[in-house]
N, C-alpha and C positions, 0 to 999 in steps of 0.2 A: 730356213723357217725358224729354228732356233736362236737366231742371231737378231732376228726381227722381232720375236715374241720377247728377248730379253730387252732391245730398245724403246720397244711401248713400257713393260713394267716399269725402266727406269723414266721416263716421260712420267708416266701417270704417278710414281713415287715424288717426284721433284715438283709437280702442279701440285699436289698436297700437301708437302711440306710446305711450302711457297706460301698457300691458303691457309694454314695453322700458322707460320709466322707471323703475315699480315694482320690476322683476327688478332692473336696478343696483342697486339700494336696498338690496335686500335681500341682493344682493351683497358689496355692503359692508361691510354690517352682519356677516356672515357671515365673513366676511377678519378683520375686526379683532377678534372671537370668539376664532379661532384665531390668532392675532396672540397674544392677552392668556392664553391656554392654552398654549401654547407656551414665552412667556416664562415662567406661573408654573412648567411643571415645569422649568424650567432654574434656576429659583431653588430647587427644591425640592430638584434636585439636589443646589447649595449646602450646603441645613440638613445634608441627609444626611452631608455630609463635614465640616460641622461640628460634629453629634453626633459623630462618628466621632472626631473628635481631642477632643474634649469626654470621653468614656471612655475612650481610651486616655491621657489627660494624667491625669485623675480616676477610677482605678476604682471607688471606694469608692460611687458612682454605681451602681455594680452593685448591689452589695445596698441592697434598697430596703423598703419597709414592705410585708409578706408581703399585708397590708388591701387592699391597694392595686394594682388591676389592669391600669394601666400607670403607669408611671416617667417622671415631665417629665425629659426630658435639658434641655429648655432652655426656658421660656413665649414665647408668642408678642413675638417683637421685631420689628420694622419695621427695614428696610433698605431704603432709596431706596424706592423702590414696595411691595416686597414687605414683605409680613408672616409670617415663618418661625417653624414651631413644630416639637419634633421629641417622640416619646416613645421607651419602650425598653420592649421584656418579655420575658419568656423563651416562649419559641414552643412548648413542649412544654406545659407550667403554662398559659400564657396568663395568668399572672400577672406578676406585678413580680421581678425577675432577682435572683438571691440569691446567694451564692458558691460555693453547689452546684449552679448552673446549668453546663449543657453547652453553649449556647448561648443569642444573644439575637436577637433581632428588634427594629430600628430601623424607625418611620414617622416621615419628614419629610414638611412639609406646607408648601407654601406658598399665599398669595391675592393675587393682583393685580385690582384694579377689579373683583371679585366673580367671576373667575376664579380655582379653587383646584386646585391636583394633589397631590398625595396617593403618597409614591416608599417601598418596602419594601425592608429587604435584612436579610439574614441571616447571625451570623455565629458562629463555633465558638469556643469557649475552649480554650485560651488563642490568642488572638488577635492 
């Protein structure tokens, strides 16, 4: 009887240990997730401010091909990690921003290690 009560404790010791390593793991994995999300939208941030000086150094960026239903401020460039892309449209059209826009809508996007965030903002003319 002793011999058997000592083979469940060691059982039910080894399924617990087993379920605490697991959990770390996935722990982990979980952290550095949000780690790599984190990071992209701070990069995203970035694009955003750098569309931003991107039209306001360039407006002629604004009027863009009527066809065309967003506006690359700028294609996908790599910087250190990150790969930053940004577009522009006018928010009322949902088209590409023309000199008779009242406003425009910037999305910057960045990706890190197949983490991507994706930042909007909005803004009035003249700006």
């Amino acid at each position: 009887m002793a011999i058997l009560l000592a083979i469940v404790a060691v059982a039910l010791a080894t399924i617990i240990g087993l379920a605490v390593a697991s959990n770390r793991n996935s722990t982990t994995t979980t952290s550095g997730s949000i780690a790599r999300a984190a990071e992209a939208r701070s990069a995203s941030k970035g694009a955003l401010e750098i569309a931003d000086f991107i039209v306001r150094q360039h407006s002629e960026i604004i009027a863009g091909d009527p066809n065309e239903a967003l506006r690359e401020v700028f294609a996908p460039k790599t910087i250190g990690r990150s790969t930053l892309s940004a577009t522009i449209e006018d928010p009322n059209t949902g088209e590409s921003p023309t000199l008779a826009s009242v406003g425009i809508e910037f999305a910057a996007t960045a990706q890190i290690d197949g983490a991507s965030q994706t930042l909007r903002a909005k803004a009035r003319a003249p700006w």
